[in-house]
C-alpha positions, 0 to 999 in steps of 0.5 A: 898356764903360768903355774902349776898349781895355785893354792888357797888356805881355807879359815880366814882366806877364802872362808871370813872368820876370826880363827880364835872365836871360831875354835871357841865356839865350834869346841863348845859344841862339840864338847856338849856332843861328846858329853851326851855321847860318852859322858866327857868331861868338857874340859877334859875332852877339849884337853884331849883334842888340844893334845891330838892337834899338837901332835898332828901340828908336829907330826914328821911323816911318818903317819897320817895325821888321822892316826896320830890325832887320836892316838894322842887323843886317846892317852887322855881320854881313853881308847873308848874315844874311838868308838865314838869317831862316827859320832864326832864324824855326824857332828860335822855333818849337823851340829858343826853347821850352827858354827857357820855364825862365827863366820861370814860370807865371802861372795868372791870365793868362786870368782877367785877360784876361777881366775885361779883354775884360768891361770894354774894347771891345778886349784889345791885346797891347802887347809891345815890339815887337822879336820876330817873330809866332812868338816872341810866339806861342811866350812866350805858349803858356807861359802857356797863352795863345792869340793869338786872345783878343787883337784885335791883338798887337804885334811887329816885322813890325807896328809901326814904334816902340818903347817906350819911345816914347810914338807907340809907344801912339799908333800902336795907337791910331790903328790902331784909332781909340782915344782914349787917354784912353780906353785903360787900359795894364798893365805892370811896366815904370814907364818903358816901360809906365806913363811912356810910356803915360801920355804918350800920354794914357792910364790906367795899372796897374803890375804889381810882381811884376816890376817893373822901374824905373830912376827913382821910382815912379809916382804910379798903380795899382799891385799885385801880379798878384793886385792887377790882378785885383782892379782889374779887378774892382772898375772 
């Protein structure tokens, strides 16, 4: 095996979509939720969700990210907001789903978790951890993805940071005793994947089709999905 663990970024890596379409969009449905469910204000609730990802973004370790996201969620909202969680939990399981339009499909995904799980003693997916299990099991049903081909997946009931932190890379790592030097991370976001990654110590791809970069481009892999494939390939 040449590394120890190859991880892969979940929105706009192995799943297509334009992240900020795709927020817009998925809010808007569950705004309409939590309206008929407990009578929010839309805009007030997509408020409280905006200050319960911020402090999850910007969480030190000290607690999960679950815990953190709705305590914040409930400064604004109120603490009615946690009898509502199943609510929101079966959004992801049914409404979330009619999102999957503001995404496409990608039917190289499992091609490059095979080439991945034939080069890496672990295949972790490492998606911003700010959504429950049953959303990230849902965005990954679109590409035709099952949970089990990975040996661990990040989400907000797991983790205690976020990208674009780099403890982020190194909680995984410690989980699993990992020597990042020894981890090889896939991603479009140059800041959050490639940037933050490489700071935890390890080896980066940056997927392009998606890219997202608010600074210059990293001096690093880098291609087309099609491309990774071909990386992987040839390491």
């Amino acid at each position: 095996m040449i590394y120890d663990a190859i991880l892969f970024d979940l929105d706009g890596t192995l799943l297509p979509m334009d992240n900020d379409a795709f927020t817009k969009g998925y809010l808007g449905l569950l705004s309409a939720v939590a309206e008929k469910a407990g009578g929010y204000d839309r805009e007030m609730f997509i408020k409280g969700m905006w200050k319960g990802v911020y402090a999850m973004v910007k969480n030190d370790g000290s607690c999960k990210n679950e815990d953190v996201f709705w305590k914040m969620t409930a400064d604004v909202l109120g603490d009615e907001i946690y009898k509502h969680v199943p609510v929101f939990d079966r959004f992801y399981e049914n409404e979330f789903h009619e999102a999957k339009k503001l995404t496409g499909p990608n039917p190289l995904a499992m091609e490059a978790i095979r080439l991945a799980r034939s080069k890496a003693k672990k295949v972790i997916l490492a998606t911003n951890p700010l959504f429950p299990t049953v959303a990230v099991h849902s965005r990954l049903s679109w590409i035709n993805v099952k949970p089990e081909v990975f040996d661990w997946i990040t989400d907000y009931t797991n983790s205690s940071t976020c990208k674009p932190n780099p403890a982020y890379y190194k909680e995984i790592c410690e989980k699993f005793g990992l020597d990042p030097e020894k981890c090889l991370m896939i991603g479009n976001n140059a800041q959050e994947d490639v940037e933050a990654g490489r700071a935890a110590g390890m080896s980066t791809f940056l997927v392009t089709d998606w890219l997202i970069n608010n600074g210059e481009m990293p001096d690093c892999p880098q291609g087309s999905f099609k491309d990774l494939i071909s990386y992987l390939e040839q390491l």
